[in-house]
N, C-alpha and C positions, 0 to 999 in steps of 0.2 A: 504494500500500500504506500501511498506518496505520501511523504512528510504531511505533517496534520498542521493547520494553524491555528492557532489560542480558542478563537471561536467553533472550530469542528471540534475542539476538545470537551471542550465544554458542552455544546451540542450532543457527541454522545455522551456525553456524564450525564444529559438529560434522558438521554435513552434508557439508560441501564436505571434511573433512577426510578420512572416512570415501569419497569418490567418490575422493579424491587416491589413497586406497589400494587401490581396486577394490573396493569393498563398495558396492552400491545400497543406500540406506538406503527405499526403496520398492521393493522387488522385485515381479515381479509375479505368482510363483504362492507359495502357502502350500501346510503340508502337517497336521493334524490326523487326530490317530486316534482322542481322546477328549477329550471334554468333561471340564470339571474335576471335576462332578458325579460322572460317565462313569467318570472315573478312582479318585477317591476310592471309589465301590461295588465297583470290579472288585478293587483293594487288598482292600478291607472281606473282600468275599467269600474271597480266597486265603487270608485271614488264621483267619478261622472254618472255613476245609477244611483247612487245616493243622493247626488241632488250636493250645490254649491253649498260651503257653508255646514254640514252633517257630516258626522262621521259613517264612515263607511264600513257594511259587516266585518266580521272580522276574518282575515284572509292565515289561514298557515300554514306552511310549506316548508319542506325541508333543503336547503341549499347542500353545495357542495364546489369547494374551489379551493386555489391556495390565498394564501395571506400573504397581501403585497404592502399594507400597512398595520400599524398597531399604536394606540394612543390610551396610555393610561391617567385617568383623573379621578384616583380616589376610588369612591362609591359608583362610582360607569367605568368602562371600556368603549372607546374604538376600533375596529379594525375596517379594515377594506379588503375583502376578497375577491379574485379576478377568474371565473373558468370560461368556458370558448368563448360564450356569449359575449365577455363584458364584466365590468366589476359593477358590485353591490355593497352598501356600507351595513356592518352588523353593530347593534347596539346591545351591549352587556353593564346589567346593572344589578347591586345584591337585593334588590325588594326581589326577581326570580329568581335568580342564582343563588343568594347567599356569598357573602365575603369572601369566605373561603372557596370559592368558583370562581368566583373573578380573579382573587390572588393566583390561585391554580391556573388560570389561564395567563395570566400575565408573567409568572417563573416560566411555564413549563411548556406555551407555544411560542412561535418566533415566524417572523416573517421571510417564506417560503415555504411552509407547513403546507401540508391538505389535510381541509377540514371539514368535516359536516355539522351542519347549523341548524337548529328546529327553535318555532319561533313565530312569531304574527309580525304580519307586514305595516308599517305603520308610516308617516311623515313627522322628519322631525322640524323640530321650532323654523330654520332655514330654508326648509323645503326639500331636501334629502329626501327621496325612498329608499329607505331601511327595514331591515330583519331585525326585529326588538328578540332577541336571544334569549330560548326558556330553556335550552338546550343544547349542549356540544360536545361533540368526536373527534379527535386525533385521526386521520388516515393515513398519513406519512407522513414521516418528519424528515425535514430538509437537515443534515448532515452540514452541506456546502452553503455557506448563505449567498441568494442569488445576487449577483450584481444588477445594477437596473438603467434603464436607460433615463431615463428624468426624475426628481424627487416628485414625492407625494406631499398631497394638502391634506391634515384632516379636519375632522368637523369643526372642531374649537379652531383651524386655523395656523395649529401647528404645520411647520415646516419638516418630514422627516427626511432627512438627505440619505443615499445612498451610494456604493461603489457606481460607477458609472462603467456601460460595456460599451465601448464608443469604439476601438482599434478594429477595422474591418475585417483583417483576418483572424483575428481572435473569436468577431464572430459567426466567420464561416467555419472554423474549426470546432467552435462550441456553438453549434444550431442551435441547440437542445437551449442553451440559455439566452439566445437571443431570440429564439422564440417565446420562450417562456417571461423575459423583461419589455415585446415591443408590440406592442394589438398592431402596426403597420406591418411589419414583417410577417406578420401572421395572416395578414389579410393579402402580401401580394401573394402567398404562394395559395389562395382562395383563389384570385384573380387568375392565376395560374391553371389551378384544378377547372374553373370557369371555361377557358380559353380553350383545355384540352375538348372539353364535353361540346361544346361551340362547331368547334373543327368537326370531330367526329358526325355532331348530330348533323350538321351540314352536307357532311357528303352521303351520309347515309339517305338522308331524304333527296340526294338527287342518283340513292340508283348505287352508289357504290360499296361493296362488299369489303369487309374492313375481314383481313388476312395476317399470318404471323409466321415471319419466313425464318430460318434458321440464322441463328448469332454465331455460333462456332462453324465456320464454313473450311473445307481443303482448299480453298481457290477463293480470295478475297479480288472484290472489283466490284463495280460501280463509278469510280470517283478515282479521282490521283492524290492517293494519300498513303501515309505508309504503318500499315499495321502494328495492330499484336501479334504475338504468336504465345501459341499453349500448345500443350504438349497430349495427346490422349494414350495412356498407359494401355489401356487393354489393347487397342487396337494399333497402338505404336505409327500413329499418325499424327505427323505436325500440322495444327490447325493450326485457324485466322479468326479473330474475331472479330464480325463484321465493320468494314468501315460505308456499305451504303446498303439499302434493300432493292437495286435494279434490277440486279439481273435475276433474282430471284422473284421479284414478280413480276417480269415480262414474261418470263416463263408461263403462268398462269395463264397469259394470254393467247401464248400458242396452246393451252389447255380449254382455252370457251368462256374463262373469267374475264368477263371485259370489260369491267370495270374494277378495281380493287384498291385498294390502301393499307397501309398500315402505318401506325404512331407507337415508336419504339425508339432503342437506345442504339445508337452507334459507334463507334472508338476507334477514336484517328490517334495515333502512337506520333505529335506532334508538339509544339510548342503551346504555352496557356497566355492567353490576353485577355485583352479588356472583353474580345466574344468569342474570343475559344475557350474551348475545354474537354480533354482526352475523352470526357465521356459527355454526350450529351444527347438532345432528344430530337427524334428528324419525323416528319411526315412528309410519307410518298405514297401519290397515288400514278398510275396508269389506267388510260381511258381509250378504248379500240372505238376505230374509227371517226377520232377527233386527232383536230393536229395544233402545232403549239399556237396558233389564233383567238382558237377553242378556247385553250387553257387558261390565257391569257385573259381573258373575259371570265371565268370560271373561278380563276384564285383573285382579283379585284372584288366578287362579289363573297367571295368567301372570307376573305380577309375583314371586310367593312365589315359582315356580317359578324363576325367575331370582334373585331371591336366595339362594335353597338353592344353586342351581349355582354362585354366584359365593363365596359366602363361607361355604357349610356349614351355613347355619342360618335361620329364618324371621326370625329377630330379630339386629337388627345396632343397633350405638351410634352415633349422628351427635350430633353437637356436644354430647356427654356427656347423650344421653336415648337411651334404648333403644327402639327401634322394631322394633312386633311385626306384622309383614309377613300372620302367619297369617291366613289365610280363615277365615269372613267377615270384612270390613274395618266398619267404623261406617257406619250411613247416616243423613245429615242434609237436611234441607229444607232448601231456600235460605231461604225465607220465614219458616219459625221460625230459622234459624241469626240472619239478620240482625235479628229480632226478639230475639234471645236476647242482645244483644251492644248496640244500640244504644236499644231500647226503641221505635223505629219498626216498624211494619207496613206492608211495600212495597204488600200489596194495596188497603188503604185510603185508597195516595194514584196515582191510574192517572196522574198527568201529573208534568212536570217541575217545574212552579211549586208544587201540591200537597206534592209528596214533598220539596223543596228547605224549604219554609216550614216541615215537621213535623221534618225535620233540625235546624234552627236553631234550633225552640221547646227542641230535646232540649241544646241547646249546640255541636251540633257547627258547623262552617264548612266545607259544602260549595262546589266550585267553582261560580267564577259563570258564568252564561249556559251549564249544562250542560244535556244531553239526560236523561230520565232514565232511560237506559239507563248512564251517565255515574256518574247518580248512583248508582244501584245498583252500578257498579263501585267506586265510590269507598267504599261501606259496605262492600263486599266486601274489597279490599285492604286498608283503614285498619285495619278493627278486627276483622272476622271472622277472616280468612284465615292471622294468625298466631297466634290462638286449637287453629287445628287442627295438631297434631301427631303423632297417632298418625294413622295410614291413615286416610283418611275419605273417602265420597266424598260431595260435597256435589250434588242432585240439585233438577231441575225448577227451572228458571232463567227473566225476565223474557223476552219472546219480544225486546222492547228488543234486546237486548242477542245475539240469539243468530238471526241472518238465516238461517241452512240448516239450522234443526233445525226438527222437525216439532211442531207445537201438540197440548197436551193433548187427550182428548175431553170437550168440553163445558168448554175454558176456554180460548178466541183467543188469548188475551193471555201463557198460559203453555207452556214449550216442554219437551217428552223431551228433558233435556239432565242428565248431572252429569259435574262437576269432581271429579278425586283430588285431597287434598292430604296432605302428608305434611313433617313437622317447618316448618310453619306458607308453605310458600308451592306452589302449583300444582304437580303432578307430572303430570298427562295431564288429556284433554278428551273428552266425546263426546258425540254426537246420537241419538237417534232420525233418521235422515236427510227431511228434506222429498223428496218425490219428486211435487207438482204441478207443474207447470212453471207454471202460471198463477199462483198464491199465489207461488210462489220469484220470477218476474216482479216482483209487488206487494211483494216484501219489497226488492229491488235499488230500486223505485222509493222506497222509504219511507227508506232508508238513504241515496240520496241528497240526501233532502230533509232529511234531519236530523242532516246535517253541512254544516259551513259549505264553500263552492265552496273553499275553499283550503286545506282539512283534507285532507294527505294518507295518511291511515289511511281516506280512506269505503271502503267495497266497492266498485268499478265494475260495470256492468254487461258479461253475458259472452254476449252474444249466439247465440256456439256452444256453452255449456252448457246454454241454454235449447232450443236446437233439437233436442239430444242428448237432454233431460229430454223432450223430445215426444213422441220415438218410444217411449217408456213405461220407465221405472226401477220397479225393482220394491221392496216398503218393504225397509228395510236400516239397520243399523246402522254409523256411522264412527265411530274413534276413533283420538286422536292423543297421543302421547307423546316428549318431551323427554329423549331417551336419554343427555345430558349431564347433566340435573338428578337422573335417578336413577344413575348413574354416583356423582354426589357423595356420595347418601347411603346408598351402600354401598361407599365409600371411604372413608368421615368426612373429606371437603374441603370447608369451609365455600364456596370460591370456584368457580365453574363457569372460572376461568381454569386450575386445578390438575388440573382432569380435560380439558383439551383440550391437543394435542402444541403449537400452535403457534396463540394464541391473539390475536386481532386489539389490538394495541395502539399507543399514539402512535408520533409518528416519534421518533428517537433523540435529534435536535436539541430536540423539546420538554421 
């Protein structure tokens, strides 16, 4: 066990104290009959049936939550207790209790306890809705006292100051207590749980069959990124654990599922920023015989449509700019965006050395010995990409750059492809989907050639996708979406750490 500090010593001496006298300080049934929410409306209500001016019948109910304040005056008690709802202020005084109850409660609870409270609901002198306390239970006792994010006021007015949990990574490392000190934190991962049901319920009502494709895969692909790897002892196969759900459900497609999705976790073996993170949460759906137009119109209304559900409005404020969600969204060509920003024309330079050398004349420092699919990312991220801030989706991308999207007609080189972006970095992806198997073949071969053998981002080759693509895929639109990135910007958290419960970080020692 970790060193103990003065106050958990003490804390348990209250433990052992409290067993010396036959009280389990963890009991193991609770007993609730209303939420504090629950309780305060049922008051509310007696109080408007009764008529201005009269008291109203009398209400009692049993609470249950932890102790986020405590205020001792003599002959009364304050506290404030906080459970999912919301906090409720309890009033203990000895005309029920008896002196010896309120003292007992004032040695031997502490603020972080869980407690059950039985009791009539009452207003006091200030207008407070309060539990006037006939009765109380110990349900856990907090060992650690919690730190908190703001001090408490109580009734009388007192100021109760407490540790403060302010340091960011402290409280992505301890969820558990920043959830437990902040009703905002607790409410965006609401907003979150919200967003997910949002998406879901949305595609389900137009048709789409919500699927669950394998996370430990032999043959990882979708996406240019570079895996996990795990090991499977019985079968003495090195596996991947997924870094996209593509090629696994287009697969279904050439099976008669032609429509499908799936909202799950994926894990890019990569660097962490402000919106990455090795593990996070993707939705993909594939749609037969739609192409990326389709989509395009289809995630605009899907999108708004989840943000009306989540926060009431088309337009919501991320890092003090107001973003207008409403349909339609802007459309921008890749080709004039990066023309518009760097003063290059990617079309007029078709190779690496070409497009690298008209970079340099412009003053930029592209990277060296890059593909120029490469380079095009590089114009993309540097200077385009956080130009765009209101909804935008940027469309028809270098085929370089985009291995399972289907080529323009009557231009090889360019692909049905666009990107959403929104407050200047990537919110979703999608294809027109390739469905030759012979071209997807030559595009796995092309990808290998033009990354170095020791580049673990190339695409590998999937030889049971190609078999799969034989037996005939019909044309279809895919699209993928980053349910963490727009989480943030309908929470206004700058960090994709803030909107995940428990988010990959160093070990404790570093």
């Amino acid at each position: 066990m970790a060193e103990l500090s003065s106050l958990e010593k003490i804390r348990l001496e209250k433990i052992e104290e409290l067993r010396a006298e036959g009280i389990e300080p963890f009991p193991t049934r609770a007993v609730r009959t209303h939420t504090s929410t629950e309780a305060i409306a049922a008051f509310e209500h007696l109080e408007k049936t009764a008529g201005e001016g009269k008291t109203p019948d009398e209400l009692k109910v049993t609470l249950a939550g932890r102790i986020r304040a405590m205020r001792a005056m003599g002959k009364v008690s304050f506290a404030h207790i906080e459970d999912g709802d919301g906090k409720i202020q309890l009033f203990l005084r000895i005309n029920e209790l008896s002196q010896e109850m309120v003292d007992f409660f004032n040695k031997m609870y502490d603020i972080g306890d869980f407690i059950q409270a039985s009791g009539v609901m009452m207003r006091t002198r200030t207008g407070e809705v309060t539990l006037h306390v006939h009765d109380f239970l110990l349900l856990a006792k907090s060992v650690s006292p919690l730190p908190a994010a703001k001090d408490e006021t109580m009734e009388d007015g007192t100021l109760v100051r407490h540790a403060a949990l302010e340091d960011p990574e402290l409280r992505a490392r301890q969820r558990y207590a920043d959830l437990a000190v902040n009703p905002d934190v607790r409410e965006t991962f609401r907003k979150r749980a919200r967003l997910v049901s949002s998406l879901r319920r949305f595609l389900d009502e137009h048709g789409f069959l919500e699927v669950e494709t394998p996370i430990l895969q032999p043959i990882y692909g979708g996406a240019a990124a570079r895996p996990f790897t795990t090991h499977h002892n019985q079968l003495k196969q090195d596996l991947y654990l997924r870094i996209s759900f593509e090629l696994y459900l287009k697969r279904l497609l050439v099976g008669n599922l032609e429509r499908v999705y799936e909202i799950g976790r994926d894990f890019r073996n990569e660097g962490v920023s402000f919106k990455h993170n090795p593990e996070f949460t993707q939705l993909e759906f594939y749609w037969a015989y739609a192409d990326y137009l389709q989509v395009m119109e289809l995630t605009e209304q899907m999108v708004s449509t989840a943000c009306k559900d989540v926060t009431g409005s088309f337009k919501v404020v991320y890092q003090g700019h107001e973003l207008d969600f409403t349909p339609p969204w802007k459309r921008l060509e890749m080709r004039q965006g990066l023309l518009d920003v760097t003063g290059v024309d990617i079309y007029e330079h078709r190779d690496a050395d070409s497009l690298a050398a008209a970079l340099r004349k412009k003053g930029f420092t592209p990277p060296v010995n890059a593909t120029r699919g490469k380079l095009v990312d590089f114009m993309l991220s540097e200077y385009l990409e956080p130009t765009l801030v209101q909804p935008t989706f940027l469309y028809d991308y270098p085929r370089d750059i985009s291995p399972l999207a289907k080529s323009k007609p009557g231009d090889s080189q360019t692909v049905e492809r666009f990107e959403g972006y929104v407050a200047g970095f990537e919110l979703c992806n999608a294809f027109t989907e390739l469905n030759d198997p012979l071209d997807q073949e030559q595009r796995f071969i092309e990808m290998g050639r033009d990354y170095a053998a020791e580049d673990e981002e190339k695409h590998p080759m999937d030889e049971d996708y190609l078999r799969a693509m034989r037996y005939g895929m019909p044309p279809c639109g895919g699209f993928g979406m980053g349910v963490d990135r727009l989480t943030m910007l309908l929470t206004d958290k700058h960090s994709i750490r803030e909107v995940l419960l428990f988010p990959h970080l160093r070990s404790e020692e570093e």
